[in-house]
N, C-alpha and C positions, 0 to 999 in steps of 0.2 A: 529617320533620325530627327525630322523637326518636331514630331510628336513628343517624341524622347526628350528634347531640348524644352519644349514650352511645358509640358510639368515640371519639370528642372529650373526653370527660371522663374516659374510660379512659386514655385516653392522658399527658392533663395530667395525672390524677393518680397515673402512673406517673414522672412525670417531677418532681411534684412530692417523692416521696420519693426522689428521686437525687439527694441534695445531692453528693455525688461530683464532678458532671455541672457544676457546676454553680465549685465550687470550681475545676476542671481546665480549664473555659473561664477563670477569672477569671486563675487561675495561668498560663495559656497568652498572653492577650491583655497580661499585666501581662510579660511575657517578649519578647513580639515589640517591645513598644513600651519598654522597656530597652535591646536588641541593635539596634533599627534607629535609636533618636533618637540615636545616635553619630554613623552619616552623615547625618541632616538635620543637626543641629548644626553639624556638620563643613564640609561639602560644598554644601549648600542652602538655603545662608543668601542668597547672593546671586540665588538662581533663584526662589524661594518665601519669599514674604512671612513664613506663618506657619507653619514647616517643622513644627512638634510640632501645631497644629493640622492640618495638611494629613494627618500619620502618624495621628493618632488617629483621621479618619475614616474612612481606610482601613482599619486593624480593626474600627472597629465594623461597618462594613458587611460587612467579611469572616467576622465572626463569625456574624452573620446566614446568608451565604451557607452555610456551612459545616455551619452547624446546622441547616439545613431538608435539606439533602440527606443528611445524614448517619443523621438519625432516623428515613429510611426503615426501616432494617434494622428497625422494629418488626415489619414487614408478617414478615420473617422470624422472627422468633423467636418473634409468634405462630402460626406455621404450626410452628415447632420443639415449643412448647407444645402443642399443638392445641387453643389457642381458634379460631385464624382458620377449621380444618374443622366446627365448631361452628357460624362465625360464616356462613360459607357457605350449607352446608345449614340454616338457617333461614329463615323466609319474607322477607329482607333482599334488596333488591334491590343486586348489585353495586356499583353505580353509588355508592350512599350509604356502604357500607364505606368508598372510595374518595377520596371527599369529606370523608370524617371524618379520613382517615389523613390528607389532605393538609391541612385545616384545624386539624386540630393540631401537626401538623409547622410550619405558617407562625407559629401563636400561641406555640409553643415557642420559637422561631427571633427572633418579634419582643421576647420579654421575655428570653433572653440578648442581643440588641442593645441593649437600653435598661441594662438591667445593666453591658453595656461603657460606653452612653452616659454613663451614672451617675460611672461611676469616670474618665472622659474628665474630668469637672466640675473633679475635683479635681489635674486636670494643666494646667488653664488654660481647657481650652475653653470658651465661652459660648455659651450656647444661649435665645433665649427661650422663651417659650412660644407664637407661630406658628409658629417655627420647629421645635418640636420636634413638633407635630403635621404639619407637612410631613413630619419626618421617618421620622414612624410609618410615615405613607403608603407611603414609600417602600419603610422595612420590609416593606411588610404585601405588597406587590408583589413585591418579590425574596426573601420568604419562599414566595407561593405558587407565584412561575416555579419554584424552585429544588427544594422537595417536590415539585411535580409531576413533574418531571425526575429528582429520587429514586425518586419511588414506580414510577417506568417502568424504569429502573435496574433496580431490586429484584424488579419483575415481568418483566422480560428474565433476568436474573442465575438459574441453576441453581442457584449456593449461596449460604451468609453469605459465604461466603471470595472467593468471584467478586465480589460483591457491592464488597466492600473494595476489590479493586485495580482494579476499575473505575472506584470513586469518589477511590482515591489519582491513578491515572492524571491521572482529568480535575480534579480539586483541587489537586495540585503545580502543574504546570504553566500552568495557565490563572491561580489568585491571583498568581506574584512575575508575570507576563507582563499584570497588570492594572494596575499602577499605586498598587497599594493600600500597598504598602511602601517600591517605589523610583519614581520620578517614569518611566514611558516614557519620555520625550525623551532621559534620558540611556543609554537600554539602547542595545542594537548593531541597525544601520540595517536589517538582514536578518529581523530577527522582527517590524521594522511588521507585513507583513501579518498574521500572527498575532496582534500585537495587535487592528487594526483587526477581526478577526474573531470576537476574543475578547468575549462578552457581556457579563466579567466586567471589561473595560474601561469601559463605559458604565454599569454599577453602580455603580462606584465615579469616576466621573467625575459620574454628579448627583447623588449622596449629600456628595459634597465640595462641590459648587456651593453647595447647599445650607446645609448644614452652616457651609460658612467666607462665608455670604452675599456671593457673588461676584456679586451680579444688576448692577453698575455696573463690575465691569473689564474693560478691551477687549476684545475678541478675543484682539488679538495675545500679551496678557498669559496668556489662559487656555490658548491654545496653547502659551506658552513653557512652564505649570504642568503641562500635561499634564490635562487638564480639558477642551480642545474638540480637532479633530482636522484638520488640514488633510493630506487625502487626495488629493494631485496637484489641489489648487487646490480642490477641495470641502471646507466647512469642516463637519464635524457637529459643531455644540453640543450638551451636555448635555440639552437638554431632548428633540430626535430621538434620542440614545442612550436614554433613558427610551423613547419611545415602538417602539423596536426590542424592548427588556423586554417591554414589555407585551403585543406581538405575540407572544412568545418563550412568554410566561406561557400564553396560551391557546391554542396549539400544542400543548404537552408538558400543558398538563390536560386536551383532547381525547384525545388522545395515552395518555396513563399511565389516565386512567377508562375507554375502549376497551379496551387491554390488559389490563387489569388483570378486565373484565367477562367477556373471553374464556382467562382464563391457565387452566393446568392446572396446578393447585398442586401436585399429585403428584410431577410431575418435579424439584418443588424440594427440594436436600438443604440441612440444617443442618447446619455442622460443632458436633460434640460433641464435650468434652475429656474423658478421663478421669481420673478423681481414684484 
């Protein structure tokens, strides 16, 4: 466990002097929810009850998402550094490196969520305090699905540079195709599947459950909202897209800590700029 712990606190407290990091999420999440609460206002007053509640959970959980996969590239730049050939050839078994990259990346990931959540406060949202530890929950689970899925990323990935467009590829497309900005029901009939296949759909379909405490509106109502999912007459509610997560989650941590136990680090380049 103290192996586990000292990349863990390496890590946090690398991240803890990046106030950068930190500023450029709050800058980013306070920007998405400016340019998109035009069309809930607009457009989704009549579909959605509480259209700037509904937008706000979708970044928070987005930012969550984003930030756990994203902070893989540490694994790179300490191999750019060479702590991680350091950290290797020491009597450290794999597996715990691994564990530590990916347990900081989720605690990372959960305190820019609460951070969004924080400043959601003061845009209306309410939150109690059950509810806000369900929410961590939720956090704390699609922070570790989503490192895990980073840190396999990073250990597949040859460079930082590969690294990036693999993670922009599967980031663009998969968040506005989730629901977290524009409600799916009104996207085009031809990307269902895509949705339905999208994980990042069901994220953000029980984090809003949640979130806007929907435990008493009908069905029919959470499928208009884009919240549960009538699939050629099979309905999956939010709580089975959670439980798809969590499958998803110990998948890609088998996954990424196997990889990751057998990668050959050598093959991996860093791009370097020159000054």
């Amino acid at each position: 466990m103290r192996e586990i712990w000292a990349i863990f606190y390496r890590n946090f407290l690398n991240f803890s002097r990046d106030r950068m990091r930190v500023i450029l999420t709050f800058a980013m999440s306070l920007f998405l929810l400016f340019v998109f609460s035009f069309v809930m206002k607009s457009s989704m007053t009549e579909m959605i009850k509480s259209p700037m509640n509904y937008l706000i959970s979708g970044i928070i959980i987005m930012t969550v998402f984003q930030t756990a996969l994203n902070n893989s590239t540490s694994i790179l730049e300490d191999i750019s550094s060479g702590f991680m050939k350091e950290i290797i050839i020491s009597p450290i078994s794999r597996w715990r490196i691994s564990v530590g990259q990916i347990l900081s990346s989720s605690v990372i990931a959960i305190i820019q969520g609460i951070l969004v959540l924080v400043m959601g406060l003061f845009f209306g949202l309410s939150v109690d305090f059950p509810t806000f530890l369900e929410l961590i929950g939720i956090m704390a689970v699609v922070g570790a699905t989503f490192s895990s899925m980073g840190l396999f990323l990073a250990t597949v990935a040859k460079s930082s540079s590969t690294f990036q467009t693999m993670a922009t590829v599967l980031v663009m497309p998969l968040t506005f195709l989730s629901g977290a900005y524009i409600p799916t029901t009104i996207l085009p009939k031809f990307l269902m599947p895509i949705i339905y296949i999208n994980p990042l759909t069901y994220v953000t379909s029980v984090f809003r459950y949640v979130t806007m405490k929907m435990w008493n509106v009908p069905t029919a109502q959470l499928i208009k909202e884009g919240v549960a999912f009538n699939v050629h007459g099979f309905i999956i509610m939010p709580q089975l897209g959670f439980l798809f997560i969590i499958l998803m989650g110990f998948l890609f941590f088998g996954l990424s800590v196997r990889k990751f136990s057998k990668a050959d680090f050598s093959t991996i380049r860093v791009l370097k700029l020159k000054h």
